[in-house]
DRENNUNU-923991 format. One line per 5 residues: number of its first residue (from 1); their letters; for each residue x, y, z of N, C-alpha, C. Coordinates in steps of 0.2 Angstrom, whole numbers, padded with zeros to 4 digits, always signed. Each point is the difference from the previous one (the first is absolute). Example, Ala and Ser with C-alpha at 12.3 -4.5 7.8 and 13.67 -1.06 7.14 Angstrom:
DRENNUNU-923991
1	as	+0066 -0028 +0039 -0004 +0006 +0000 +0004 +0006 +0000; -0002 +0005 -0004 +0004 +0006 +0001 -0004 +0005 +0003;
***
This chain:
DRENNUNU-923991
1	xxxxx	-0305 +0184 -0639 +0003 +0004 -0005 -0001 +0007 +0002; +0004 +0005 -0001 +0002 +0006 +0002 +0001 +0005 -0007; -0004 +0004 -0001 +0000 +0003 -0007 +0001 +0009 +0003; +0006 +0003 -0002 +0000 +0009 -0001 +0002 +0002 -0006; -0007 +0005 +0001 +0004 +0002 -0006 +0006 +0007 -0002;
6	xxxxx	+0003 -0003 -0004 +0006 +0005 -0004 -0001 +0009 +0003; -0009 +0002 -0002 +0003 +0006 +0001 -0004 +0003 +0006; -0002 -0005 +0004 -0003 +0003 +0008 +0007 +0001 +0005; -0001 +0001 +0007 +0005 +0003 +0004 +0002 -0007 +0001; +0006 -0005 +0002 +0003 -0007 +0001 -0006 -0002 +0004;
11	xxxxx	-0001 +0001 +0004 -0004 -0001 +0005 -0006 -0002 -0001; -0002 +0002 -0005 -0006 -0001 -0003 -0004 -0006 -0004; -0004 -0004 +0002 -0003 -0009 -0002 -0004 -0004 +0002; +0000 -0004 -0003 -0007 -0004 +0001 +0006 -0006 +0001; -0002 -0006 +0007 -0001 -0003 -0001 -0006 -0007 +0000;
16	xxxxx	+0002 -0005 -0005 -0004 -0006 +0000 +0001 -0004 +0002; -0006 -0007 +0001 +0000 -0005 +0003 -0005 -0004 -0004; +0003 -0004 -0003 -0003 -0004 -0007 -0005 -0003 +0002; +0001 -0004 +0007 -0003 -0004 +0001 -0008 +0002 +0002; +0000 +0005 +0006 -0007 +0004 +0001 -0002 +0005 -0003;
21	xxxxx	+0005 +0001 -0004 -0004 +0006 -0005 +0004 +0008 +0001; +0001 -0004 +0009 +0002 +0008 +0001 +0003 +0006 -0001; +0000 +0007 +0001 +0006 +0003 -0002 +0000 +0005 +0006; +0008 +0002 +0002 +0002 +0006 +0005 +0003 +0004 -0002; -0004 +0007 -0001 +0002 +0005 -0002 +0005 +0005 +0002;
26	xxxxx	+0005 +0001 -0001 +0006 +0004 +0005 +0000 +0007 -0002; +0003 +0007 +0002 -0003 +0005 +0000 +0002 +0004 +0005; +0005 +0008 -0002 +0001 +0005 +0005 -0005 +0002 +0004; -0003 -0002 +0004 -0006 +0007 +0004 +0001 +0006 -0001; +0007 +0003 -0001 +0001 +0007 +0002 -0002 +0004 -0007;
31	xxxxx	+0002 -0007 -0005 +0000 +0006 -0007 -0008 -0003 -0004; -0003 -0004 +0004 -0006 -0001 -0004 -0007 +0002 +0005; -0005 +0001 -0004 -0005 +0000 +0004 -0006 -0005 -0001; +0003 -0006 +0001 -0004 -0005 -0001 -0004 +0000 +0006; -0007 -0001 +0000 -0003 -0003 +0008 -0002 -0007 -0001;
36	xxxxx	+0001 -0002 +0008 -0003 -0006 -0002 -0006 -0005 -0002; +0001 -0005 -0004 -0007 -0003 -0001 -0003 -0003 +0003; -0009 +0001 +0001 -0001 -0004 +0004 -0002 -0007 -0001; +0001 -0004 +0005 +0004 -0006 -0002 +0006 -0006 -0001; +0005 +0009 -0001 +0007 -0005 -0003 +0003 +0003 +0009;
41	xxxxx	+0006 -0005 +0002 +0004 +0001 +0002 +0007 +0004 +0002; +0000 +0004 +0005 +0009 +0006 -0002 +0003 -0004 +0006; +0007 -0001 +0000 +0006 +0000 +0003 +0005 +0008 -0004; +0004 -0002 +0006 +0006 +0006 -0003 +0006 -0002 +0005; +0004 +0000 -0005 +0008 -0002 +0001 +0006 +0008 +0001;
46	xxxxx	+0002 +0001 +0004 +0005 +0003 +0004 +0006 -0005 -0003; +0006 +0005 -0003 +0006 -0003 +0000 +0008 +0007 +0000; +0002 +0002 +0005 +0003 +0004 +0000 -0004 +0009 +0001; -0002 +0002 -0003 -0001 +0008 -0001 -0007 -0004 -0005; +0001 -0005 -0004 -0004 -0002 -0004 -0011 -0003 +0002;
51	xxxxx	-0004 +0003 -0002 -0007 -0003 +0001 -0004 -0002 -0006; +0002 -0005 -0002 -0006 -0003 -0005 -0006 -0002 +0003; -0005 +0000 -0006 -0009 -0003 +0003 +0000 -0005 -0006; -0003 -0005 +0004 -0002 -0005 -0005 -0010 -0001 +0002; -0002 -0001 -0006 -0007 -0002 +0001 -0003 -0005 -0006;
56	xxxxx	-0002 -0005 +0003 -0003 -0004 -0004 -0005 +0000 -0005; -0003 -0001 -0003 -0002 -0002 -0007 -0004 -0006 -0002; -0006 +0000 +0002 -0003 -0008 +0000 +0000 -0001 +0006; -0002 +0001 +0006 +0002 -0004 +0005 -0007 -0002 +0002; +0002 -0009 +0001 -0005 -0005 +0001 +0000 -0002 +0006;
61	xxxxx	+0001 +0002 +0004 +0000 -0005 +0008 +0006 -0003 -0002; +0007 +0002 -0002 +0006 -0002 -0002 +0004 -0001 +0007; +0003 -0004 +0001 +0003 -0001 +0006 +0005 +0007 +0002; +0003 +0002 +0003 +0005 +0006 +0004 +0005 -0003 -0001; +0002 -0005 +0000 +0007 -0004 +0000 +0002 +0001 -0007;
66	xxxxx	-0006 -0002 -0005 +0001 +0001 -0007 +0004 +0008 -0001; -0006 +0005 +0000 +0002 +0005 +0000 +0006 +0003 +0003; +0000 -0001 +0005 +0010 +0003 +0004 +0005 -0005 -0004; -0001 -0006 -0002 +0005 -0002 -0002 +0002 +0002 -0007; -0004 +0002 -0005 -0001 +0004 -0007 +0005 +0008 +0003;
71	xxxxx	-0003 +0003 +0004 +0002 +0006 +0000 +0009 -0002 +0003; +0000 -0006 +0004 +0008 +0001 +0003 +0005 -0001 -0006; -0003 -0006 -0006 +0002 +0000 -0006 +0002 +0006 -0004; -0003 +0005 +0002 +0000 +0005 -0007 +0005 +0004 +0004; +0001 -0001 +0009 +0003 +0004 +0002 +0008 -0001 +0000;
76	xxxxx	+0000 -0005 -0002 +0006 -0005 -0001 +0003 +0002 -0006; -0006 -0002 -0007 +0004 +0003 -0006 +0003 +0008 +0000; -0001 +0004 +0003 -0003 +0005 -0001 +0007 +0002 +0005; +0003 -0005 +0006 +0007 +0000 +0003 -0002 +0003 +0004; -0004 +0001 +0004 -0002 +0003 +0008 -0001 -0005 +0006;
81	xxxxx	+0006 -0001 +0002 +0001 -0008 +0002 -0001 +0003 +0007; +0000 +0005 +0002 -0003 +0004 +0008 -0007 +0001 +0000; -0004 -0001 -0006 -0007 +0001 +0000 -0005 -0003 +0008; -0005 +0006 +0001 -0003 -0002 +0005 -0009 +0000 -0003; -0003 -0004 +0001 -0007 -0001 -0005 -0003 +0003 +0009;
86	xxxxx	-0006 +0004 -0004 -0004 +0004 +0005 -0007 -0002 -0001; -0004 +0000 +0006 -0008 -0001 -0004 -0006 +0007 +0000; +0006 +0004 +0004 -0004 +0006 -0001 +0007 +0007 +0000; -0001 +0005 -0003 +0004 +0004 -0002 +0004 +0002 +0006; +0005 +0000 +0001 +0007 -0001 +0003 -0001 +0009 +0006;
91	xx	+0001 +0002 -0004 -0002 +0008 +0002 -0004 +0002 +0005; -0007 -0004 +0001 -0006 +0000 +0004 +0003 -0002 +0007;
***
């Protein structure tokens, strides 16, 4: 399940996974100063000129496969069918 809300920037959401509990959190790097928690995991997806950061939420010894496949989901909704998923910030 994929929830944004109305008045964040489009890009901005929580994705769910009912099943584990899970959630991955989507989110501009540029415009937030979120750090990371310790314990949750960050990817970051590259799609054109575009870099979202996704970080989880709950993470239990969750599978990776899980996680990548949730975020290629959201990247799909979301119509960034060029999306590239990173495990470490693109820029580096």
């Amino acid at each position: 399940m994929i929830s944004i809300s109305n008045t964040d920037h489009q890009k901005v959401g929580t994705i769910h996974d009912r099943r584990s509990k899970l959630k991955v959190k989507a989110f501009d790097l540029i415009r937030s100063s979120i750090k990371q928690r310790e314990g949750e995991v960050r990817f970051f997806v590259t799609a054109g000129s575009e870099t979202l950061t996704f970080e989880t939420e709950g993470y239990k010894r969750h599978r990776q496969l899980l996680i990548l496949q949730m975020i290629s989901r959201y990247c799909m909704y979301l119509g960034l069918m060029e999306a590239q998923i990173h495990s470490t910030y693109p820029g580096m």
